[in-house]
N, C-alpha and C positions, 0 to 999 in steps of 0.2 A: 331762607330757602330750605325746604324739606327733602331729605333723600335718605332714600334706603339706606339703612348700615346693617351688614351682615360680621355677626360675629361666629366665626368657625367653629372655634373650641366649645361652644356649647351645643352645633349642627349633631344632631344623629343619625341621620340619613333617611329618613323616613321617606322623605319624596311628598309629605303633604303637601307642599309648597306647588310643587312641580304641578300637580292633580288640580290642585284650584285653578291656577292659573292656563294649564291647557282645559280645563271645564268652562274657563270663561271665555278665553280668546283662542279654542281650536288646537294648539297647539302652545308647550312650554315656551315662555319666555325667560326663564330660569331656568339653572342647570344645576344638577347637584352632583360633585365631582367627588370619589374616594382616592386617596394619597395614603398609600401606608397606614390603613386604618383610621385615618381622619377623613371629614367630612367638610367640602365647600363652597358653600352654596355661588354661582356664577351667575353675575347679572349687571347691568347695563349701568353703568356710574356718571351716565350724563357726563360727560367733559364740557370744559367748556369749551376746549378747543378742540370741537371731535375731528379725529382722523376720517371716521365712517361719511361726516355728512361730506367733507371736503374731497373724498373719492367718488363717490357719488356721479356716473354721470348723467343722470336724469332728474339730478335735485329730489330723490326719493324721500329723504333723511332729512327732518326738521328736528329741533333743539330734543323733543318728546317721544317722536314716535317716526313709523317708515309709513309711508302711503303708496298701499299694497296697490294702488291702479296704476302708479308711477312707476313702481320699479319692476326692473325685466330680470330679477335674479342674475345678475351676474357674480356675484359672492363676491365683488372685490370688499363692500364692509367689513364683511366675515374677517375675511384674510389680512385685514388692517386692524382691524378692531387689538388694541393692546391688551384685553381682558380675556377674547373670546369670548364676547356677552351677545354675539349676533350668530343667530341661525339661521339656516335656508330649510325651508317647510311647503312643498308642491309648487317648488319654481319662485319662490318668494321670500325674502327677506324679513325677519321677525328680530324683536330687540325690547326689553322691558320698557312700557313706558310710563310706569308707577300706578296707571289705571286712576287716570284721570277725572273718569265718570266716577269711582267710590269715594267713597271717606278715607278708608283706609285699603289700599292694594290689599287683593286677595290673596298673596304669598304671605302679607303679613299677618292675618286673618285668621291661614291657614296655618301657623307653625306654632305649634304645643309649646316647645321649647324655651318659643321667643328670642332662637338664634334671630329672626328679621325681623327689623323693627324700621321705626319711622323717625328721622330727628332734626330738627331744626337747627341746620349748622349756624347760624346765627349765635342763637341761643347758647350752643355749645360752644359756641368759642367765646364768647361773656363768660360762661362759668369756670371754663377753662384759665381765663384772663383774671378771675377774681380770686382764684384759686393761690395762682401765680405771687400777684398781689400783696394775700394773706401770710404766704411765708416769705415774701419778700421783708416786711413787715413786722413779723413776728406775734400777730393781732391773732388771739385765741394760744399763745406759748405760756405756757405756767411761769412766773417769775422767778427768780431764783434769787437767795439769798444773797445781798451783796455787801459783805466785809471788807475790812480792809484791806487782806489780800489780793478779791477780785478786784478791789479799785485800782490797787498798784498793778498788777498783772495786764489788766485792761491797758493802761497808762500805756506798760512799758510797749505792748504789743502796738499798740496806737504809734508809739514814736518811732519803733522800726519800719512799720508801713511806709511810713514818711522819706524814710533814709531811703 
């Protein structure tokens, strides 16, 4: 599964994100927020157990997107949503939903920085997990010289384990 990951610390604020994405679909479905000088970009993280569609009372809200003929703007997504990733825009309800028609979403497209990006959590949780693995392991550790010392040493640590 692909989903947007935004990393802040690299955000600068520019707002290209913002600009693309209200050029394509009318109005931002990202938000770029300042905190004491830092920058964060705010957008829709797909839950799987979204609050927004389960408030919903015209079923507006599917897993991707809101279907602007459905919904009558009542903000309750808005005001559930635990991110703040849903706007209301002339009576209507808007929410990122990755821009399903491109290749790549035009926030990601849009940003110099390469704060947003595109990532296949799948994927990242395999390299995550091989990672793990590795230094579980010890696979790629330089060996180190083993003496007699570290053999007794090891031994005796080995036998208080036990105790």
């Amino acid at each position: 599964m692909e989903k947007v990951l935004i990393q802040p610390e690299i955000c600068d604020g520019c707002g290209d994100c913002e600009g693309a994405c209200e050029k394509l679909h009318g109005t931002s479905r990202i938000m770029v927020r300042e905190v004491e000088g830092a920058y964060y970009p705010i957008i829709c993280q797909h839950c799987e157990d979204a609050p927004c569609m389960k408030i919903c009372p015209v079923d507006a809200i599917d897993e991707g997107s809101i279907d602007s003929e459905k919904c009558i703007g009542c903000s309750l997504c808005m005001l559930i949503c635990p991110f703040g990733a849903i706007s209301i825009h002339e009576r209507k309800a808007h929410k990122c939903s990755q821009c399903p028609d491109l290749d790549t979403p035009a926030c990601v497209k849009a940003c110099s920085k390469r704060a947003i990006s595109i990532v296949d959590t799948e994927k990242m949780k395999l390299e995550k997990q091989a990672e793990h693995i590795k230094k579980l392991s010890g696979i790629g550790k330089k060996s180190k010289k083993k003496g007699l010392v570290s053999v007794l040493t090891h031994g005796s640590r080995a036998k208080d384990a036990l105790k």
